[in-house]
C-alpha positions as CSV (number, residue, x, y, z in Angstrom):
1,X,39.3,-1.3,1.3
2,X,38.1,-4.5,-0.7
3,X,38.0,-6.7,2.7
4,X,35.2,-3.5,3.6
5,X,33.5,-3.7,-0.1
6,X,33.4,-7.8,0.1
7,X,31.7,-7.7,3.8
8,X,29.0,-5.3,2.8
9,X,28.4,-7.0,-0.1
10,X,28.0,-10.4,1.6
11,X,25.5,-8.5,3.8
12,X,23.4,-8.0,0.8
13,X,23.7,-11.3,-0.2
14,X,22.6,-12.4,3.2
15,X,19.7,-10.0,2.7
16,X,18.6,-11.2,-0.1
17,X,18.7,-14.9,0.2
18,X,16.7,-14.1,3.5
19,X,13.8,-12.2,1.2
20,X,13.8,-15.7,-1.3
21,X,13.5,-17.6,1.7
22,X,10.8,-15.7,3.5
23,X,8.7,-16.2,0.2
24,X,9.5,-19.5,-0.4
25,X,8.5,-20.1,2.8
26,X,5.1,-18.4,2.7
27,X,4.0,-20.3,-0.2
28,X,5.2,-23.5,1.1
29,X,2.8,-22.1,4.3
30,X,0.0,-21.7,2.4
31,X,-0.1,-24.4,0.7
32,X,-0.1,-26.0,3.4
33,X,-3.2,-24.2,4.9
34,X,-2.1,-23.5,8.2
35,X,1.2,-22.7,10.8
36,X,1.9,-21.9,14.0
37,X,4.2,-18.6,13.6
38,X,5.7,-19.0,16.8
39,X,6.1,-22.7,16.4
40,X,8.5,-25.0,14.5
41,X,6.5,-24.6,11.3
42,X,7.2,-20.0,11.6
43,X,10.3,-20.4,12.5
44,X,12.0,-19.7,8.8
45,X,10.4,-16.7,8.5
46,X,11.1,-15.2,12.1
47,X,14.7,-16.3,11.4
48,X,14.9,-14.6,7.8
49,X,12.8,-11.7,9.2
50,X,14.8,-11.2,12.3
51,X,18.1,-11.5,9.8
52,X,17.4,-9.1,7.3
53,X,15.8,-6.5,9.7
54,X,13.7,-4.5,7.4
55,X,14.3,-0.7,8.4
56,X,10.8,-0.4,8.5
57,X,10.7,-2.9,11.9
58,X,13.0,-1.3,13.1
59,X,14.8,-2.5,16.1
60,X,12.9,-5.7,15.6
61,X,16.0,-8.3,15.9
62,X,16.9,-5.9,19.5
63,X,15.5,-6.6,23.1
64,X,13.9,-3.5,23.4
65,X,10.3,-3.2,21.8
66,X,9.6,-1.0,18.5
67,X,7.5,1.5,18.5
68,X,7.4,3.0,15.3
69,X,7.9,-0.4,13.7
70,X,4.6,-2.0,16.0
71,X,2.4,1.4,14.8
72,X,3.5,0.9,11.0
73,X,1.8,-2.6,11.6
74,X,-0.9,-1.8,13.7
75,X,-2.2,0.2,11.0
76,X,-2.5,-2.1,8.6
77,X,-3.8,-4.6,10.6
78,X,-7.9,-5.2,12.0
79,X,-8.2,-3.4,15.6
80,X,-8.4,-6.1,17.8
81,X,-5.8,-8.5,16.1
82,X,-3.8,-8.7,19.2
83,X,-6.4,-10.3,21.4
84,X,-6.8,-13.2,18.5
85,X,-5.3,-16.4,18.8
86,X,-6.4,-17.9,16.0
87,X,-6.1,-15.7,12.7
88,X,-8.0,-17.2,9.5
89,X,-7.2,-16.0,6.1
90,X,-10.0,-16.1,3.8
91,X,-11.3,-15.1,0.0
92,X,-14.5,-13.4,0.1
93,X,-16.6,-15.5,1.1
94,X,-19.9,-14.0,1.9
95,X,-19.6,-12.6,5.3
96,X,-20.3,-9.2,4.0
97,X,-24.0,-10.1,4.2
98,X,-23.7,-11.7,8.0
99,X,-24.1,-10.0,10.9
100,X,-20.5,-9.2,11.5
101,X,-19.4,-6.0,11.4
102,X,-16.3,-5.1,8.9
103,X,-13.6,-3.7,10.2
104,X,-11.4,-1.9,8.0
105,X,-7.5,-1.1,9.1
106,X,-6.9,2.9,8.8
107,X,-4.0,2.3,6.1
108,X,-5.1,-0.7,4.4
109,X,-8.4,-1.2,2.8
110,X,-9.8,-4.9,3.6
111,X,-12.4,-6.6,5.3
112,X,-11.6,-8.2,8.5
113,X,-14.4,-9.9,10.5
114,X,-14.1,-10.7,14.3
115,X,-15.7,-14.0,14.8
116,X,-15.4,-14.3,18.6
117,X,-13.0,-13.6,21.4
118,X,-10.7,-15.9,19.6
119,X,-10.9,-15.4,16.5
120,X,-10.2,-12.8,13.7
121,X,-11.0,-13.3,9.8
122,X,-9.0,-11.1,7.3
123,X,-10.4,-11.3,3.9
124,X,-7.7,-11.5,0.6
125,X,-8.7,-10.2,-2.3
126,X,-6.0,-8.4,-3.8
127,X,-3.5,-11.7,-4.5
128,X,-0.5,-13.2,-3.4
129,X,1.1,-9.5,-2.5
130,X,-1.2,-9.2,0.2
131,X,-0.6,-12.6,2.0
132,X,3.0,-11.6,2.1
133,X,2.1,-8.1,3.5
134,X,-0.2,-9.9,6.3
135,X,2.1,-12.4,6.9
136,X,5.0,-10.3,7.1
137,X,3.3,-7.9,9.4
138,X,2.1,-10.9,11.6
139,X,5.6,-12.3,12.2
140,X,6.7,-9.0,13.2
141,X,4.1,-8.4,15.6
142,X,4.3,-11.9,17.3
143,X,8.1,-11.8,17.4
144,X,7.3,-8.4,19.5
145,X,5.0,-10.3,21.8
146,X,7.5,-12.5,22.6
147,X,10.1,-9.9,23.5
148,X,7.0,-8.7,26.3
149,X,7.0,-11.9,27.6
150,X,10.4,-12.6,27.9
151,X,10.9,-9.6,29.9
152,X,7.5,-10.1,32.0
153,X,8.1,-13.9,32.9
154,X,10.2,-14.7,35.8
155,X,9.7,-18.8,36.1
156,X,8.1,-21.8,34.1
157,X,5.1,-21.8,35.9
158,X,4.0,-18.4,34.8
159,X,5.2,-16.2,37.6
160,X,5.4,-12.9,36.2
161,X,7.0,-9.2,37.5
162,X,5.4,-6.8,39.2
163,X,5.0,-4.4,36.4
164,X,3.0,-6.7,34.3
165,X,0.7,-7.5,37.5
166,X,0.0,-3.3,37.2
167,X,-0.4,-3.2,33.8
168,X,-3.0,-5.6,33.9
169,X,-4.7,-3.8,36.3
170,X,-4.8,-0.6,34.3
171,X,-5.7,-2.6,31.2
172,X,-8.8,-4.7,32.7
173,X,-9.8,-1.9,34.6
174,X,-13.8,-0.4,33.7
175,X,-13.0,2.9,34.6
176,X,-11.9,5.6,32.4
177,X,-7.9,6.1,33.5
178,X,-7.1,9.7,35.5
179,X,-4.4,11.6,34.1
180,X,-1.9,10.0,37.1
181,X,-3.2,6.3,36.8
182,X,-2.4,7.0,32.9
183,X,0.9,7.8,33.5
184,X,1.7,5.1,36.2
185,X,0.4,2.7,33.8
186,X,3.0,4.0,31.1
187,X,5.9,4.2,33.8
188,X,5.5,0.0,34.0
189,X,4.7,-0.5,30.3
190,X,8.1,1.9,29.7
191,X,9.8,-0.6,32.0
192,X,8.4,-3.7,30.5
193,X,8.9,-2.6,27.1
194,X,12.8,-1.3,27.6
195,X,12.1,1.9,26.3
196,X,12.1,5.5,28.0
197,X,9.0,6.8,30.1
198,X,9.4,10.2,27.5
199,X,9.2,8.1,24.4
200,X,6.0,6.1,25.2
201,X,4.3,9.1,26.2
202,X,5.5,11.0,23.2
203,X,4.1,8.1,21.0
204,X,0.9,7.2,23.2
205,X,-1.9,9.7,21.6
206,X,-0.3,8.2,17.8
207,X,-2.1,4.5,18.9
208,X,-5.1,6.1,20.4
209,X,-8.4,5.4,18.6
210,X,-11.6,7.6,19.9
211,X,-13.4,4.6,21.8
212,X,-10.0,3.3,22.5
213,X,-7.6,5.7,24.0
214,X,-5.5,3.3,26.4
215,X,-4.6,1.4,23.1
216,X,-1.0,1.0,23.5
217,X,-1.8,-0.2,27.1
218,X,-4.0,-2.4,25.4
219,X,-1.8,-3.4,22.8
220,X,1.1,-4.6,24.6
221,X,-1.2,-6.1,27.0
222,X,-2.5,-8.5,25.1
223,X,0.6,-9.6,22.8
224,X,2.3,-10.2,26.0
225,X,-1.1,-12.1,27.4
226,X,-0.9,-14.3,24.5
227,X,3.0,-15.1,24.4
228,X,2.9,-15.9,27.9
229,X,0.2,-18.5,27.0
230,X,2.5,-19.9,24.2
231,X,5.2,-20.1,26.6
232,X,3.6,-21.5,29.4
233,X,0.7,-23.8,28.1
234,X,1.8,-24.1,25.0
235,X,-1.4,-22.9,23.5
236,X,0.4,-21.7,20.0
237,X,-1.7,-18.4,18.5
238,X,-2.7,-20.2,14.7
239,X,-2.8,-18.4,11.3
240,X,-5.3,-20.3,8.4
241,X,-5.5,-19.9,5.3
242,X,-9.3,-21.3,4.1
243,X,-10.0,-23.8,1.4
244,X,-11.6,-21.3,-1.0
245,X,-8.7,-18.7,-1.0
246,X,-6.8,-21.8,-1.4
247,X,-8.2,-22.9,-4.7
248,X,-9.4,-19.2,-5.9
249,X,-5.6,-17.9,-5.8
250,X,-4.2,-17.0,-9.0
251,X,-6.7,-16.8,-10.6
252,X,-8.2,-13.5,-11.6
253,X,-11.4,-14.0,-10.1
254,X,-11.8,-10.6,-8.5
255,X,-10.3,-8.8,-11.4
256,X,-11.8,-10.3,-13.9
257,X,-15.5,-9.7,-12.5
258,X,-14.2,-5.9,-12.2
259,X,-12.8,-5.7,-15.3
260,X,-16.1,-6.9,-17.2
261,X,-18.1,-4.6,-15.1
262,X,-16.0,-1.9,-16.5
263,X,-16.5,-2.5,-19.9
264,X,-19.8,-3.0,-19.8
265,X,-20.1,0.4,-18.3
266,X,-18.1,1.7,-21.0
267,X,-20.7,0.2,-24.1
268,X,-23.9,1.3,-22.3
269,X,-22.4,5.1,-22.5
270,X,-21.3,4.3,-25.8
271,X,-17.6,5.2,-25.2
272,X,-16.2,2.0,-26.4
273,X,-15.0,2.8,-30.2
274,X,-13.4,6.1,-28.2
275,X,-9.6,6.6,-28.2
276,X,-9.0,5.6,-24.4
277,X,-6.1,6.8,-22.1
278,X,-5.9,4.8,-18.7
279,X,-4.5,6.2,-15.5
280,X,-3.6,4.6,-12.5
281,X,-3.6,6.9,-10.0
282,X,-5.6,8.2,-7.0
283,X,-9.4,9.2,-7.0
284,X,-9.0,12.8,-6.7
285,X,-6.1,14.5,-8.5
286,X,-7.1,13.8,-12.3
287,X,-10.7,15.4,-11.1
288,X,-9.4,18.0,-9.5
289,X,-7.5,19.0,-12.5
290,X,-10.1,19.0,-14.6
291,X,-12.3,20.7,-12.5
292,X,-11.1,22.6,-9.3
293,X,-10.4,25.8,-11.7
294,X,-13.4,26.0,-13.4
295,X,-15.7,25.0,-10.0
296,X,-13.5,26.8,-7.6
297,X,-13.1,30.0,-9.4
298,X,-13.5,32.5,-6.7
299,X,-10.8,30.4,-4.2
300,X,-8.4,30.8,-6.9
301,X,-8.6,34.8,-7.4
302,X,-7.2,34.5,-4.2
303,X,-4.7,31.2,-4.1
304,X,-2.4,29.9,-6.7
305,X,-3.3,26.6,-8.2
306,X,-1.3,24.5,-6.4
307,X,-2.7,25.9,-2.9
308,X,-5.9,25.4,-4.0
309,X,-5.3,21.2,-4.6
310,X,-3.9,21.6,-0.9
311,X,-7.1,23.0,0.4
312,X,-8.8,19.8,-2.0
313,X,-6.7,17.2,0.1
314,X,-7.5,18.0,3.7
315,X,-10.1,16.2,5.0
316,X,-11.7,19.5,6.9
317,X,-12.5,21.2,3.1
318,X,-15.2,18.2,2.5
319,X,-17.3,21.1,1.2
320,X,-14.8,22.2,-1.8
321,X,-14.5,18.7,-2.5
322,X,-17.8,18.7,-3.0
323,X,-18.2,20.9,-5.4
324,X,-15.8,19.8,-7.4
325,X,-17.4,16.5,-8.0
326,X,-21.0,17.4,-8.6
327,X,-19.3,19.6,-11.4
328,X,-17.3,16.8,-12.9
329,X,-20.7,14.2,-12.2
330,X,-22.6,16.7,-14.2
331,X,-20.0,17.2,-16.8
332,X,-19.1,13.4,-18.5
333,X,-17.2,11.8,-15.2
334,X,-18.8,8.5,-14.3
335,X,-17.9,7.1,-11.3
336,X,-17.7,3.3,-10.9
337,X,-17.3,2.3,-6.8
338,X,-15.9,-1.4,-6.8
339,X,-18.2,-4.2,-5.7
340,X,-15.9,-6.6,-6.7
341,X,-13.4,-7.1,-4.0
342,X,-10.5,-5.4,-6.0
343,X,-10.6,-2.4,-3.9
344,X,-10.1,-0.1,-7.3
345,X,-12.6,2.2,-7.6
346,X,-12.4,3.9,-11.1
347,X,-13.9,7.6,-13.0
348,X,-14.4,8.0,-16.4
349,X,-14.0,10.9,-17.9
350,X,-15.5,11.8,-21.3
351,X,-13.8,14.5,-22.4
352,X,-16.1,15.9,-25.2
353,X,-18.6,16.6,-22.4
354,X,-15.8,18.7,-20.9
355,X,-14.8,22.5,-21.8
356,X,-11.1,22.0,-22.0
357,X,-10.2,25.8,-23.2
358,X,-11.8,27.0,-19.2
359,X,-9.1,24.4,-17.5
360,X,-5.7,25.7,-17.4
361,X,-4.2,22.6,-18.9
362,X,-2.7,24.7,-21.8
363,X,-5.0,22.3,-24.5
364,X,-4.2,23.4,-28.1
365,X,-5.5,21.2,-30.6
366,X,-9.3,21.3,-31.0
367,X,-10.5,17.4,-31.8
368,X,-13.5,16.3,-33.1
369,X,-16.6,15.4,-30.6
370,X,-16.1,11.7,-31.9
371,X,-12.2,11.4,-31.6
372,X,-12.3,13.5,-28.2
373,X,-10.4,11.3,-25.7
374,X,-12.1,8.8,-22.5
375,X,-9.9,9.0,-19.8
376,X,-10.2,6.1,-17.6
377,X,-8.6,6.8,-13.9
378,X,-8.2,3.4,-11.8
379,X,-7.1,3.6,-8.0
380,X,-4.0,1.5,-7.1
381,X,-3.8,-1.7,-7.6
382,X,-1.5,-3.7,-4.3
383,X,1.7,-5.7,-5.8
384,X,0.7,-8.6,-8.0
385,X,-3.1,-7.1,-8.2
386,X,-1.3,-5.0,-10.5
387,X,-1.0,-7.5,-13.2
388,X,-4.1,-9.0,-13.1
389,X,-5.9,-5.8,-13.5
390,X,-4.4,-4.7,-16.1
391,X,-4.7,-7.6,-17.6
392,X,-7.8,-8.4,-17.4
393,X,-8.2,-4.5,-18.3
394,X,-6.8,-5.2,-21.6
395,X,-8.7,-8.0,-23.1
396,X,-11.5,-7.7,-25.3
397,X,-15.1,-7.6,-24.7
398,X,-17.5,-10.2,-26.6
399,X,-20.5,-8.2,-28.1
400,X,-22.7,-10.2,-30.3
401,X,-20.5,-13.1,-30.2
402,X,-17.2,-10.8,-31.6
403,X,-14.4,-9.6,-30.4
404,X,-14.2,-5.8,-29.5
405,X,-10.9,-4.5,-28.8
406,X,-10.3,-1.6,-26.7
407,X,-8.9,1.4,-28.5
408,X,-6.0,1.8,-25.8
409,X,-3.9,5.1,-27.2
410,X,-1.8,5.6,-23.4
411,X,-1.2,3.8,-20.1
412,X,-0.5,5.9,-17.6
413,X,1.0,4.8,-14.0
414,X,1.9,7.8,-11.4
415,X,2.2,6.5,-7.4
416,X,4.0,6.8,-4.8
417,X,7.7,4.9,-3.9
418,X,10.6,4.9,-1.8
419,X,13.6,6.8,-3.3
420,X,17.0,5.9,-3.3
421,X,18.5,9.5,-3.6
422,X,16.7,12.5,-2.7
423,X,14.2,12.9,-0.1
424,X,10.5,12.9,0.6
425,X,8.2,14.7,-1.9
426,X,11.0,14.3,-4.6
427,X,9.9,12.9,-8.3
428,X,11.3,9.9,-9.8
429,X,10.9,9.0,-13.5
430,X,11.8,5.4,-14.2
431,X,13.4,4.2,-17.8
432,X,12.9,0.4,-16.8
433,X,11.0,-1.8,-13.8
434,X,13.4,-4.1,-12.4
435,X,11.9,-7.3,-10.8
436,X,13.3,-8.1,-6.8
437,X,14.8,-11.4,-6.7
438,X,15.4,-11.9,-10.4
439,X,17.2,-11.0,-12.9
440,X,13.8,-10.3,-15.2
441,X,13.5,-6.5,-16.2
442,X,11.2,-4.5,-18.5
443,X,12.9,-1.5,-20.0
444,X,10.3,0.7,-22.1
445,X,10.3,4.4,-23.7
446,X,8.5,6.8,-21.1
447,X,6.5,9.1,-23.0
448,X,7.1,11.4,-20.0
449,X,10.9,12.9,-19.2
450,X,12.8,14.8,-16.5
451,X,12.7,17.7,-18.4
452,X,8.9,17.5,-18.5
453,X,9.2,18.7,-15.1
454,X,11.9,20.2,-14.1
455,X,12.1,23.9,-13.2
456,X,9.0,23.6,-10.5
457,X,11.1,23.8,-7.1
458,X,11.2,19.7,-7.0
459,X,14.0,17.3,-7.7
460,X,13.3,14.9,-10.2
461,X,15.3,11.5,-10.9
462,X,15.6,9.7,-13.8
463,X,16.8,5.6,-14.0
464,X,15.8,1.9,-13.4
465,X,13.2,1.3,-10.6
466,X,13.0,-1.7,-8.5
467,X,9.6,-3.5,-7.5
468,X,9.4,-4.7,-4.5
469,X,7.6,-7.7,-3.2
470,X,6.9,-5.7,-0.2
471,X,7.8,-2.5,1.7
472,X,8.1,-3.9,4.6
473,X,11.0,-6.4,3.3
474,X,13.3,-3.8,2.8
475,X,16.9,-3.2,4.7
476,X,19.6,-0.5,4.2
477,X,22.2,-3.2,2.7
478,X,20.3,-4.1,-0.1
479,X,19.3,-1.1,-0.9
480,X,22.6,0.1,-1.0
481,X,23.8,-3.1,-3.5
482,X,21.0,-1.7,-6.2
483,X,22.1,1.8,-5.4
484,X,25.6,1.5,-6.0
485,X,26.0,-1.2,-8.6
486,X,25.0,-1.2,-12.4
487,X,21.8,-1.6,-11.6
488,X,21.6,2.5,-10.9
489,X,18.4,2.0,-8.9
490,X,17.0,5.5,-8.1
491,X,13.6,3.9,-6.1
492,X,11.5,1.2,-5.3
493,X,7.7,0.3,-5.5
494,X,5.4,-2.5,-5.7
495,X,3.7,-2.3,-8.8
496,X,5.7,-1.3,-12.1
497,X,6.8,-5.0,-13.3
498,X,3.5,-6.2,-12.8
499,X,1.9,-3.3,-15.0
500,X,4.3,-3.2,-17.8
501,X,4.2,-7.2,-17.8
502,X,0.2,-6.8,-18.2
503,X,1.4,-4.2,-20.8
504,X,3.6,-6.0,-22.8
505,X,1.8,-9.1,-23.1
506,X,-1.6,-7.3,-24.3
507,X,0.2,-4.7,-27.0
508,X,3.3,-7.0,-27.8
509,X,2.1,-10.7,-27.6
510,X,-1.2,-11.1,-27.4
511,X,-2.3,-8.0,-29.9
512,X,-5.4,-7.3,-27.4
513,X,-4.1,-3.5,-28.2
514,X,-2.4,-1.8,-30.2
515,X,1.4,-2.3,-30.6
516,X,2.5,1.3,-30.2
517,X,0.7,2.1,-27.3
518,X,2.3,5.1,-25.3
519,X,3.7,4.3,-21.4
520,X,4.1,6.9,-18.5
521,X,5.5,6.4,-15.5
522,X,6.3,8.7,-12.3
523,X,6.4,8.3,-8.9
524,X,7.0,11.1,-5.9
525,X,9.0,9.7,-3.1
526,X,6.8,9.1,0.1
527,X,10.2,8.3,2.1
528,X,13.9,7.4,1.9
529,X,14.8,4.3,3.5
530,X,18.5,4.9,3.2
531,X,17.9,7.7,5.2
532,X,17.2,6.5,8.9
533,X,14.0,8.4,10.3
534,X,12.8,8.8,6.8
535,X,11.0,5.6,6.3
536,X,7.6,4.3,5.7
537,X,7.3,3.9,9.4
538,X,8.5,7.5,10.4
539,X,4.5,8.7,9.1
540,X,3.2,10.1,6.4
541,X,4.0,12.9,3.5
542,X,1.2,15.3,4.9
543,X,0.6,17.9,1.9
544,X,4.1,17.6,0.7
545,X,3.1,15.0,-1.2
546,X,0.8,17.1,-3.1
547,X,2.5,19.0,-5.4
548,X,4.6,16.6,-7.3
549,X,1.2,14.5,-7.3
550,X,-0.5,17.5,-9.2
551,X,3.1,18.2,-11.3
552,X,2.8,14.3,-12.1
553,X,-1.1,14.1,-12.9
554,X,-1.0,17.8,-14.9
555,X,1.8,16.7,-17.0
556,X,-0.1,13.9,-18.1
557,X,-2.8,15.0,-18.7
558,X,-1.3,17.8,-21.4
559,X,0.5,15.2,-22.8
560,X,-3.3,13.4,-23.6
561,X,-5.1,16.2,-24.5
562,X,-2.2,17.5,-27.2
């Protein structure tokens, strides 16, 4: 029994020394300004990636390609990445006013600029979190293309098998593909790729774009194209990093220029001197709540509440939608679209310019117009961005040459995270952030409690949370340790440290607010990566997700308002 207990602990050891090193690594790589990831200078991190096997990759450290893993990446990456040899990672840097076209990956919002055949741009400006999700995502993809190539080549001098001779066919061919020629094409890529003819086909339409519907064809194409290169001319695919995200790193640039904005914003409407409640959250469900029942009155003689945010969060209803926000832009919201590069858009909401008693909120005590609350929603911030935001958030503005201090009365933070027990669409209420790969945690009373939302047909968890330094990072051993040891980790996520650091340091050290400032925190669980064929990679919540969002959001927003 203990020989069992010591080997799967030394298996979370192993994991976890791999995580230190792939950072280490990645900052020694960036400092450095440049690596070749297939080359002597990425071979720490294919090594450490290809040791802990994240579940998310899949069967990334196997022979045969992964599919669910590659799509998970492809994703998050620029469309096009594949066909780049040299990758260049950059600040913001002005191409936004060139004549290169931004190309924005489906699941990640950044700006990524094709510069020619060879070359792809992808700009950074969300911090250090990102470069490891990049990065991360990169190694995966080119250890992948090396798994195409080593299956494809049959000698040194670049001799390859007849399946790859057909793919390429299929692939550089100017005609649209028949229905057979599409599925000849997939019968070689099946073979080349060590995976079933049923299983590509099954996945094929998931990588499709609508002016690319060969992708995967496409796809493992090129990564193969490119390994073979490596392999036979030794013409090594490059990732930069440029002098000016070099020297801007770590240093609040972005979030301080959107934090200013912000406030400024706040003093021309004269909501400054305002009791203000900040929410991190999405753009939609602390609108919705507000709004949906007194702008959507006739859907809801007919639909429950909950139905009704369901009809709000498919893309098809753009019309409801609609209405909803023209209410809430006529009625005190003021919507602020980031121009900054932080990617946070933010709404502010001033209350006494909305009719509380029509919502269904349940508000009981009836404030004065002067001490009615602003409610300041901010999107998600990305890992590390988290702390910088906030940060920044909290400081005060100079007016006239003085300090103003914002009147902070409640922080909110509701998202999304993995969960460690429980399944998807489950709600996890966390009593302290733990930091991944420390020992550094930040316990804190959360205002909001298990029995806050109990008894609404969802599971909810209370205990420590763990943030991560990246999703993609994660593997079944580790997760296990922090499961099963004192720890008692119920989830993970990216951005809780870094929020309550922000937090703590403004109320607590630096007295930029005030001391007794109230914390929430929830998440619902957008997978279980204990659970194999729940992770990240195994798609999205769909509308399960959108209850316990609305159970979250509605919870505190009653808790504000009485």
């Amino acid at each position: 029994m203990n020989k069992g207990k010591h080997q799967g602990r030394t298996r979370a050891q192993e994991s976890s020394n791999a995580i230190e090193r792939m950072y280490i690594t990645m900052r020694h790589l960036f400092n450095r300004g440049f690596y070749k990831p297939m080359g002597v200078s990425g071979e720490t991190l294919r090594e450490a990636l290809l040791l802990l096997r994240p579940e998310i990759y899949g069967s990334v450290a196997e022979e045969k390609a992964e599919l669910e893993g590659l799509l998970y990446v492809i994703d998050r990456l620029p469309q096009g990445i594949e066909e780049c040899t040299y990758i260049n990672l950059t600040s913001d840097e002005g191409y936004g006013s060139s004549h290169f076209k931004p190309i924005i990956p489906p699941k990640r919002r950044r700006n990524c600029y094709r510069i020619d055949e060879e070359q792809m741009n992808i700009e950074v400006t969300r911090g250090r979190s990102e470069i490891y999700d990049i990065l991360t995502h990169l190694t995966f993809l080119f250890v992948e293309s090396h798994k195409i190539s080593n299956r494809v080549l049959i000698d040194e001098q670049g001799t390859t098998t007849r399946d790859w001779i057909k793919l390429e066919k299929a692939v550089l061919s100017t005609k649209k593909l028949t229905q057979k020629e599409r599925e000849i094409a997939i019968t070689h890529t099946a073979n080349i790729l060590g995976r079933t003819f049923s299983k590509l086909t099954q996945v094929y339409s998931d990588f499709a774009t609508p002016t690319q519907p060969e992708r995967l064809l496409h796809i493992v194409y090129w990564l193969g194209k490119l390994a073979i290169e490596e392999q036979v001319n030794s013409n090594k695919r490059t990732v930069t990093f440029s002098p000016v995200l070099r020297e801007r790193l770590g240093h609040h640039i972005h979030g301080e220029i959107w934090a200013d904005n912000i406030k400024q914003v706040l003093e021309k409407h004269g909501l400054l001197e305002k009791p203000i409640h900040i929410i991190s959250a999405n753009m939609h469900s602390v609108m919705n709540s507000l709004f949906a029942p007194i702008a959507l009155k006739s859907e809801l003689s007919k639909k429950s509440i909950f139905e009704v945010y369901e009809d709000l969060s498919q893309g098809k209803n753009k019309a409801l939608r609609n209405k909803v926000e023209k209410l809430a832009l006529q009625n005190g919201m003021i919507y602020i679209p980031d121009h900054s590069g932080t990617n946070i858009d933010v709404q502010i909401f001033d209350t006494s310019k909305i009719d509380l008693e029509k919502t269904d909120l349940e508000v009981t005590s009836k404030s004065k117009s002067s001490e009615q609350p602003v409610i300041f929603v901010m999107d998600y911030a990305f890992g590390e961005q988290a702390y910088e935001t906030m940060d920044e958030l909290l400081k005060p503005i100079k007016i006239n040459g003085n300090n103003a201090h914002l009147n902070v009365e409640s922080i909110s933070i509701m998202g999304k995270a993995g969960i460690l027990e429980g399944g998807k669409g489950d709600i996890m209420i966390p009593s302290a952030h733990i930091f991944e790969g420390t020992a550094d945690n930040y316990p804190f009373k959360n205002e909001l409690s298990k029995s806050d939302i109990e008894d609404q047909g969802i599971d909810v968890y209370e205990g420590a949370m763990i943030t991560v330094l990246g999703t993609s990072l994660q593997n079944k051993e580790i997760l296990k340790f922090f499961y099963n040891s004192t720890w008692n980790v119920i989830g993970l996520e990216m951005e809780g440290a870094h929020y309550q650091k922000a937090i703590q340091a403004a109320s607590r050290v630096r007295g930029n607010i005030n001391e007794k400032v109230k914390v929430r925190y929830a998440y619902y669980a957008s997978d279980n990566p204990l659970e194999t064929g729940s992770t990240l990679a195994s798609g999205g919540l769909g509308t399960s997700g959108v209850k316990p969002t609305y159970l979250i959001t509605r919870q505190i927003l009653k808790q504000i308002f009485n």
